[in-house]
N, C-alpha and C positions, 0 to 999 in steps of 0.2 A: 367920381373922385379919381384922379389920376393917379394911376402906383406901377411903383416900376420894379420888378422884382429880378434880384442879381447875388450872385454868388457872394460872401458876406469875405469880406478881408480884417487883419489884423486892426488896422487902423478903426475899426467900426467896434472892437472889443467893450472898447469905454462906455462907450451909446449901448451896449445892447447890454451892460450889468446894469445901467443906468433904467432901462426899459423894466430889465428884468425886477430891478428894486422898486419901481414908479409901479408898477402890475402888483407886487407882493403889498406892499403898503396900501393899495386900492380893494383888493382881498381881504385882507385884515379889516377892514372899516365897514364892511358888507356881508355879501353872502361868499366864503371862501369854497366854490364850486371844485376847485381842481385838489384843494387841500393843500397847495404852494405854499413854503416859509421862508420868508425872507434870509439869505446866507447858507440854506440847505437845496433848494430848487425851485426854481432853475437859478444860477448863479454863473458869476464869471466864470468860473472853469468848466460849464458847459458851454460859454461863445467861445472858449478860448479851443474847446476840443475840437468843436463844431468846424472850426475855421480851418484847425491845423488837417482835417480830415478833409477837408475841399467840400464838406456834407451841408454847412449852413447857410443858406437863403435870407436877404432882409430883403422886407418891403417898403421901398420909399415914397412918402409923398412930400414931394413938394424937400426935398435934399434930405428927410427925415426919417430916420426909422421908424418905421409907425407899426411893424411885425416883422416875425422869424419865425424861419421852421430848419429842422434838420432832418436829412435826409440819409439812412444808413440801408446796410446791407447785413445789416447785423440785429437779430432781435434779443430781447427779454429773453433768461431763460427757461421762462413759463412757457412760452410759446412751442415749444419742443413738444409738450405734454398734448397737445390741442390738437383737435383734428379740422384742419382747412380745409379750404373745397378744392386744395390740391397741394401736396407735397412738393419740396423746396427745400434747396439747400442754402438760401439763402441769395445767391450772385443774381435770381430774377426776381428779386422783392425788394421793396424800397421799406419799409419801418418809419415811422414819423416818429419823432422825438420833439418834446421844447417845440413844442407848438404855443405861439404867444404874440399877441397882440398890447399894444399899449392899450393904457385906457384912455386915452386922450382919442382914439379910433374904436373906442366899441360902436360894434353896430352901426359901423360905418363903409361893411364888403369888406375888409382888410383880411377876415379869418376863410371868408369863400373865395378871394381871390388866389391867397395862398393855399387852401385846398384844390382850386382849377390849378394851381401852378407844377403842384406836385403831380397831378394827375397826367399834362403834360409831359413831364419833366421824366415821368416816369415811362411814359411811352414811346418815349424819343430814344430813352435807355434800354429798349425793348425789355423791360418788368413785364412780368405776368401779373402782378397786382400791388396794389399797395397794403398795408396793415398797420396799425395800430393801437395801443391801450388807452382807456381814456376810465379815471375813476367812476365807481358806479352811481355816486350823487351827483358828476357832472351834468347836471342836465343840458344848459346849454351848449356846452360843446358837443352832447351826445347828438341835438337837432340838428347840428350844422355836419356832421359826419354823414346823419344818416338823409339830412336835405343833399349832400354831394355823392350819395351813390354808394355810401358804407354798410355793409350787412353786416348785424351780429352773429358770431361765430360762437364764444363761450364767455366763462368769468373767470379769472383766476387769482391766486394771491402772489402777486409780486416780492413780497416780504418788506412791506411797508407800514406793518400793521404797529408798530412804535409807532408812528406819528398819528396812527387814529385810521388809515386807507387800508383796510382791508382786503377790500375787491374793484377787481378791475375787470372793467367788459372789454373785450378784444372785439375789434373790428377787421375787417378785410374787401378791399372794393378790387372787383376783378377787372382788369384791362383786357379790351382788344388790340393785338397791335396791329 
């Protein structure tokens, strides 16, 4: 599958609430892995953050959005509590956010391409690792972190537990640069 992955601009806002609500509505009908709600997260004002912050990535196939991920330097404030396999102030870590794939693309490379991308994207930045939270019933997302190189680190509570997410497994994949 051909995909082309680029820095996401305003103009793509529309398409990727659109993603965002075509993904939450696909969730609702199945197994809801990430515990996503439609108009709470991910939603517009995460493409809209994502974009203004120069942080958000789409992946195109074929002129289409088919996934996003953002990209920060700023984590959870759990993550402070945690012990990494190396202390950071943040400026050489990248954080994934709004990692999301349409469903019209499951399981179609769209979520490993974007995780090669970051991993990349990241190295190029000279990051000493990437990290991430991923809900603890996520299973498949948890496969694809840890099929691209992601070691568990700890669990912690986000403060999400109103909507039923209690724990979250933190991830962390080391780079060499």
């Amino acid at each position: 599958m051909d995909i082309n992955i680029e820095l996401g601009a305003v103009n793509d806002i529309d398409e990727l609430e659109q993603l965002y609500n075509d993904l939450n509505d696909y969730l609702e009908k199945g197994i809801n892995y990430p515990g996503w709600r439609k108009g709470i997260y991910p939603a517009r004002q995460d493409a809209e953050s994502g974009i203004s912050e120069g942080a958000l990535y789409v992946a195109r196939h074929n002129g289409r959005i088919a996934g996003s991920i953002i990209l920060r330097h700023k984590p959870e404030e759990a993550y402070y509590n945690v012990k990494w396999s190396f202390e950071s102030d943040y400026s050489d870590v990248f954080v994934i956010y709004t990692f999301a794939v349409h469903p019209d693309f499951l399981k179609c490379g769209i979520g490993k391409a974007l995780m090669d991308f970051a991993t990349k994207h990241a190295v190029k930045n000279n990051c000493k690792a990437l990290r991430l939270d991923v809900y603890e019933k996520n299973m498949p997302a948890i496969k694809l972190y840890e099929r691209c190189g992601f070691k568990y680190i700890d669990t912690v509570d986000l403060g999400y537990g109103e909507y039923g997410l209690d724990w979250f497994k933190l991830y962390e994949k080391k780079l060499s640069n």
